[in-house]
C-alpha positions as CSV (number, residue, x, y, z in Angstrom):
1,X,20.6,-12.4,-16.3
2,X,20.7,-8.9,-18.4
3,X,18.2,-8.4,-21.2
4,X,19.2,-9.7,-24.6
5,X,20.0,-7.6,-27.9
6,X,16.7,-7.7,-30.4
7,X,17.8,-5.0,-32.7
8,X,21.0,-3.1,-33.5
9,X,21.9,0.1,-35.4
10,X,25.7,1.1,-36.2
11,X,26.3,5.1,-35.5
12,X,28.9,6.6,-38.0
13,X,30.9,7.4,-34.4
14,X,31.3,3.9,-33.9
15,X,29.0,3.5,-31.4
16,X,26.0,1.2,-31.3
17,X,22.5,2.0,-30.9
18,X,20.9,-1.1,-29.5
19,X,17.1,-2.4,-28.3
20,X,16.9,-4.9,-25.5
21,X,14.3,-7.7,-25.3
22,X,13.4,-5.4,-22.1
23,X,12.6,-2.4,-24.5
24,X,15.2,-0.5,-23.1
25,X,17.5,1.5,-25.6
26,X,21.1,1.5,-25.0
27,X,24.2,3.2,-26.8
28,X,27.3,1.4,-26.8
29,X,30.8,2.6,-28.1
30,X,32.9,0.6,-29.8
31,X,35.8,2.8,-30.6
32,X,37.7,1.1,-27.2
33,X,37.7,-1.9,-29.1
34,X,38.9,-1.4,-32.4
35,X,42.4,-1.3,-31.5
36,X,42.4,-4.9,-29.9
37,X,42.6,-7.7,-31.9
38,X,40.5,-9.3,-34.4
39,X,38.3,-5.8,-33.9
40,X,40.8,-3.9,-35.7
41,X,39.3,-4.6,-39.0
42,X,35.8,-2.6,-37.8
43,X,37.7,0.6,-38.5
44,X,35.8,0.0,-42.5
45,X,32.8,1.0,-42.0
46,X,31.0,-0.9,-44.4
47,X,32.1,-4.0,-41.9
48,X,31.3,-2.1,-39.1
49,X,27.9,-0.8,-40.5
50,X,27.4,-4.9,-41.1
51,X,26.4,-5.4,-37.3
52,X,23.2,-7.6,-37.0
53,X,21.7,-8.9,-33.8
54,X,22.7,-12.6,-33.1
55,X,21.3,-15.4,-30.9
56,X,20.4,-12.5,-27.8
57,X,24.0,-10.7,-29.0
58,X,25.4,-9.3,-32.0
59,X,27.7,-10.4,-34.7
60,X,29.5,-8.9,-37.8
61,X,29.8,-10.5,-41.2
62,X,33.5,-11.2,-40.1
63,X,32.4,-13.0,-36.9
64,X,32.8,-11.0,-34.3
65,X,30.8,-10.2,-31.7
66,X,30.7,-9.0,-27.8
67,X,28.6,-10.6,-24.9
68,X,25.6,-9.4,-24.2
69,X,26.1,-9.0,-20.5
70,X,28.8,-6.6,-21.9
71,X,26.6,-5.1,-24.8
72,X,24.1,-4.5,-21.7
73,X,26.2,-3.5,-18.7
74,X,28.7,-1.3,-20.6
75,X,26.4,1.1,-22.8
76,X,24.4,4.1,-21.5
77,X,20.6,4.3,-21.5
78,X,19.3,6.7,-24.3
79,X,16.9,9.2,-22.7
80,X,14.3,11.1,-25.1
């Protein structure tokens, strides 16, 4: 089982900055995704700035929200 999301940041490129409950810190880009679906509507950014970590995941005020085997597998470490 991947780490779980404990904090989330929205990037104004649509990408995610996120914190794992293994203190990794990830960056995952959402701009695939907001042409599919019920994530067409996180083109406003104020609902896309409205991200908020979510029972080990993350949701937006809308609903939606992404696995977190996804959140963790899909995004790229952030090195300092």
């Amino acid at each position: 089982m991947n780490p779980r999301v404990k904090a989330v940041y929205p990037n104004p490129d649509f990408t995610l900055t996120l914190t794992f409950t293994d203190g990794s810190i990830r960056r995952f880009d959402m701009k695939p995704y907001l042409g599919i679906g019920v994530f067409r509507e996180l083109t406003d950014v104020n609902l896309f700035n409205s991200v908020s970590p979510f029972l080990g995941s993350i949701q937006w005020k809308n609903g939606q929200d992404l696995c977190p085997d996804t959140l963790y597998e899909d995004s790229k470490p952030i090195t300092s």
